[in-house]
C-alpha positions in Angstrom: 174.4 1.3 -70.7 174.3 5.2 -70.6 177.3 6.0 -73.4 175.3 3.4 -75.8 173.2 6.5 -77.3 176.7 8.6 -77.4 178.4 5.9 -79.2 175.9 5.4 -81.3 175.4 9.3 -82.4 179.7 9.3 -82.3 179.9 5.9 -84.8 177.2 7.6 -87.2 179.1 10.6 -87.8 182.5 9.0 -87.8 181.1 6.9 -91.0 180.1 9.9 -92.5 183.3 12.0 -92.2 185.0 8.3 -93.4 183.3 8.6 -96.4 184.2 11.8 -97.3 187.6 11.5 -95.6 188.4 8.2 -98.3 186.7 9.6 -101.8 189.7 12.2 -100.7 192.5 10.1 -100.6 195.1 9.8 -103.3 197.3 7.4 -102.1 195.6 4.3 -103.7 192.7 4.2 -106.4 189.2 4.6 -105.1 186.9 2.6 -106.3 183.9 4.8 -107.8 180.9 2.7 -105.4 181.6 2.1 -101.8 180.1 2.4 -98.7 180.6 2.3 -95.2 178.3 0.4 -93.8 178.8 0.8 -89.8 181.1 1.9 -87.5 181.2 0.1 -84.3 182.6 2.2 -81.3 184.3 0.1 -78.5 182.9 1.3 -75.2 185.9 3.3 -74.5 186.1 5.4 -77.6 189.9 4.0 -78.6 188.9 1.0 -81.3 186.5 1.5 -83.9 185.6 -1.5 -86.7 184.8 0.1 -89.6 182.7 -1.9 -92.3 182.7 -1.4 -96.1 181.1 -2.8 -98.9 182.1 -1.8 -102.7 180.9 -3.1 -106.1 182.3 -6.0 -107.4 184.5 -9.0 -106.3 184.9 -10.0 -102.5 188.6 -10.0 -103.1 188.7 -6.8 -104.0 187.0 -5.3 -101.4 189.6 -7.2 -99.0 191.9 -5.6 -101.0 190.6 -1.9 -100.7 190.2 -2.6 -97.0 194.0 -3.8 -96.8 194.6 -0.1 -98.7 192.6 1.6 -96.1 194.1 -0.3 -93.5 197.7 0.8 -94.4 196.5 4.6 -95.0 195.1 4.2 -91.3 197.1 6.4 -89.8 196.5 9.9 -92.2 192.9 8.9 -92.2 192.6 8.9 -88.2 194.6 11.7 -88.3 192.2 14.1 -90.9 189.3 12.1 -88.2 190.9 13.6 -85.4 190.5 17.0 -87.0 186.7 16.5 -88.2 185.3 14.9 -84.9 185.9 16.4 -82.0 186.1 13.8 -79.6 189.0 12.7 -76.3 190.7 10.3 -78.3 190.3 9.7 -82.2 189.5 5.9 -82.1 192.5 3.4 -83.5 190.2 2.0 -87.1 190.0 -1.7 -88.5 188.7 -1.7 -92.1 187.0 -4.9 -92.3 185.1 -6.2 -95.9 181.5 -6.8 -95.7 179.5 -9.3 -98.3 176.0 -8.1 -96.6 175.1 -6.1 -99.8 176.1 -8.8 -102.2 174.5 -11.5 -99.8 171.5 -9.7 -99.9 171.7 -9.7 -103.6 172.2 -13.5 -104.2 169.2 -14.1 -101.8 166.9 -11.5 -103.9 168.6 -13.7 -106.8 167.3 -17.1 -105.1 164.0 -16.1 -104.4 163.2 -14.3 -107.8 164.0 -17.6 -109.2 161.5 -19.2 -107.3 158.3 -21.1 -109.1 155.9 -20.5 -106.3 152.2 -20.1 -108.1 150.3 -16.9 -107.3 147.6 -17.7 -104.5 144.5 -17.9 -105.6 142.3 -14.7 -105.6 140.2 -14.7 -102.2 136.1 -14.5 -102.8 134.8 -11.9 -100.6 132.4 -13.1 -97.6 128.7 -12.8 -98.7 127.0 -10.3 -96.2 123.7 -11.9 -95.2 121.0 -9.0 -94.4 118.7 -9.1 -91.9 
C-alpha cells in the first residue's frame, strides 16, 4: 500500500497537534494526565479514530472522550488550520484501558512467587 507511510507520518502528527489542540480547550475541564495514544487514518484521509488514555477510572475516560466527541467540531476545525492536508479528517474519540491493562498485568506478575533460578556453575575449561 503506497499512502501507508503518508498515513502513518499524517496520524503521528495529527496526535501531536491533538494534544496540544485539547490542553487548550476551555469548554469542559481537562484532566491534568492524558494521552493520545494513536491516531488511525482511514485510507482516504476523511475518518480518523483517535485513542486516549487518562489517569484514573475507565468511566471517566468514556466520559472525557464523550466531551471531546461533542467539542469535535472546533477541534477539527483548529486541526484544519495546524495540518495542512486536502481534507481535515471527521475524528472519533474512543477510551483506551491499554495503559491501565498494562498496569494490572505488571500488578499480576509482581505478585508472582516464582523462586530465583538457581545461579549457573560456570563450565570447567579442561587444558590440554
Amino acid at each position: 500500500m503506497p499512502n501507508y507511510d503518508r498515513r502513518e507520518r499524517v496520524g503521528e502528527e495529527i496526535k501531536k497537534q491533538l494534544s496540544e489542540i485539547i490542553r487548550g480547550l476551555k469548554e469542559f475541564p481537562i484532566p491534568a494526565i492524558f494521552s493520545i495514544l494513536a491516531a488511525e487514518i482511514s485510507a482516504d484521509f476523511r475518518q480518523c479514530k483517535v485513542h486516549v488514555s487518562m489517569l484514573g477510572e475507565a468511566a471517566d475516560c468514556a466520559a472525557f472522550c464523550k466531551n471531546l466527541q461533542s467539542a469535535q467540531g472546533k477541534i477539527r476545525h483548529e486541526l484544519g488550520k495546524r495540518v495542512k492536508i486536502h481534507h481535515t479528517p471527521a475524528l472519533a474519540f474512543q477510551p483506551d484501558d491499554s495503559i491501565a491493562h498494562s498496569v494490572r498485568i505488571s500488578h499480576l506478575i509482581d505478585t508472582l512467587n516464582i523462586p530465583p533460578a538457581p545461579p549457573e556453575e560456570p563450565e570447567a575449561v579442561s587444558e590440554i
